[in-house]
N, C-alpha and C positions, 0 to 999 in steps of 0.2 A: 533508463528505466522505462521511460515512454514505449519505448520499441519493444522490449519484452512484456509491456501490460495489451498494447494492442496486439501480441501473438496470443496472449492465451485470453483474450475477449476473443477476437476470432476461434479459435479453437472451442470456447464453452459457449460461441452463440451460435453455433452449424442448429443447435436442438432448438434453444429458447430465442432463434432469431429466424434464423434462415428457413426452417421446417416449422413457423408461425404461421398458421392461415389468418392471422388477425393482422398480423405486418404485410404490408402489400410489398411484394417481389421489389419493387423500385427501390423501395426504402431501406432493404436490409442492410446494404455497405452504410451509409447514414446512420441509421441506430447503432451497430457496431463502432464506428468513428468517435459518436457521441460519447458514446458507453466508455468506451476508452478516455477520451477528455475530460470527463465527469467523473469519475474514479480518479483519476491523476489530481482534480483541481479539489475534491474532497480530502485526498489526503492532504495535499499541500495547506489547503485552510485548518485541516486539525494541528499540523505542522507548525504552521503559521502562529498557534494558540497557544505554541510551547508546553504541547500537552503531550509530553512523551509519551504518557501512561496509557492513553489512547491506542496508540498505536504501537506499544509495548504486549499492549492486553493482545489486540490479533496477531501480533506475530510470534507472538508464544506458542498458542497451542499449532496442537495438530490438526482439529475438525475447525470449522469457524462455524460457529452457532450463530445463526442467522438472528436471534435474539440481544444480539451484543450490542449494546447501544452506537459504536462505530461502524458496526457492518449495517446497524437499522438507517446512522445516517447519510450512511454512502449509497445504500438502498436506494430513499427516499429521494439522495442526490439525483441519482441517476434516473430515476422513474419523473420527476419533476422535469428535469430539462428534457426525456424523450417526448414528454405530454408539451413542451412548453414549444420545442423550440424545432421540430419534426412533428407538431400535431396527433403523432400518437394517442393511441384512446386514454384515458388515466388509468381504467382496470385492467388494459394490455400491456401497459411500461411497466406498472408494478408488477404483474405477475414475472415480466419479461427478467427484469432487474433480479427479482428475490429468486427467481432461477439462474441465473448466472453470478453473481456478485459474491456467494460463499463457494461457488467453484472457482471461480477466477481469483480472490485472496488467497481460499486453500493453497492453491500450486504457486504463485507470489510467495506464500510463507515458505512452502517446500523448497524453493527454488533460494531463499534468503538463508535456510537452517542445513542447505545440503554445503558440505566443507568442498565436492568436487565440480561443484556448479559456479563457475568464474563469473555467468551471465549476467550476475546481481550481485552486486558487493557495497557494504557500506557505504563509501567516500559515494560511489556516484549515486545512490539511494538519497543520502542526506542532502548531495548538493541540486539532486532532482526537486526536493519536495521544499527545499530551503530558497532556491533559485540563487543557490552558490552563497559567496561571503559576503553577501550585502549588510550594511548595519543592520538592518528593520528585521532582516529574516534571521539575524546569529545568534536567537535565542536558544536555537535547540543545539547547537554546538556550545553552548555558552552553560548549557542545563548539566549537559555529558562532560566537561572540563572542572566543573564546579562539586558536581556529584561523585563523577565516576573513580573519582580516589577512593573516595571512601568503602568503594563498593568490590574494590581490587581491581580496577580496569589499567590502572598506568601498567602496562606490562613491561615495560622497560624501564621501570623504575625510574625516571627524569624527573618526578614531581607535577606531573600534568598530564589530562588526558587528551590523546589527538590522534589526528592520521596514522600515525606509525604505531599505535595502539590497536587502533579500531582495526587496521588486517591483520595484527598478529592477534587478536580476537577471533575474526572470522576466519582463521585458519584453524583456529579451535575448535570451532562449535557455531560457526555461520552467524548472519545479522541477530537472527532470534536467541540464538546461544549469547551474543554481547548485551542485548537488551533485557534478557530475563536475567542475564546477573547483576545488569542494573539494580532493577527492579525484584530481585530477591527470590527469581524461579529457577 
């Protein structure tokens, strides 16, 4: 998932990085870097909080509304560590940030709700932002098992939701098609 988040940060910061006269030439591969690390470490911490619903909510729609309270906190993610940790001005991170962060989810979502796009598929999404089976992190597989019965997710009828669920899912209706039937969209 890392690799396909820093292709499309690269791709949505050519504008709001590269072609920034407030970011000095030196710094753009950096801010990009960043920008990728800090979007990646924002989900994993909403992740982490076993707050599906979170990241349920963006990967549903189709526009991401830059007023969403998880795309405001990956926002402010991202704009804080390029102010913190590359010196960045504060009012050029943020503006940098809220111009790329709802283009770079958007195509994330596209890329999670398209059935022909192999690039992004549940198992390695979860185990990216989960850091795999660990105890501390199996909450959110632990949410989707506990839940997702009820929800009509065991597609193979076993009595349990898991792996061999979650692709015959996403050959339905992609990441976002498995989560909004979660969550009732």
């Amino acid at each position: 998932m890392l690799t396909q988040l820093s292709q499309l940060v690269q791709e949505f910061g050519a504008d709001a990085v590269v072609k920034n006269d407030a970011i000095p030439n030196e710094h753009n591969e950096a801010v990009l870097k960043e920008t990728s690390n800090s979007i990646f470490s924002s989900l994993q911490k909403i992740a982490s909080q076993t707050d599906l619903s979170q990241i349920a909510g963006i990967l549903q729609g189709k526009d991401i509304d830059k007023n969403n309270p998880t795309v405001k906190e990956i926002t402010n993610q991202v704009s804080h560590s390029l102010t913190e940790k590359l010196g960045i001005n504060s009012a050029t991170a943020t503006s940098t940030a809220t111009a790329m962060i709802p283009k770079i989810l958007g195509s994330l979502i596209s890329k999670a709700n398209d059935p022909k796009d192999n690039s992004l598929n549940i198992s390695e999404l979860l185990n990216a932002l989960t850091g795999g089976n660990s105890p501390e992190n199996a909450g959110i597989m632990e949410a989707i098992s506990t839940y997702g019965i009820h929800f009509g997710l065991d597609q193979n009828a076993d009595g349990k939701v898991d792996l061999d669920d979650a692709i015959e899912l996403t050959k339905k209706g992609g990441l976002g098609g498995m989560l909004g039937k979660l969550f009732g969209k």
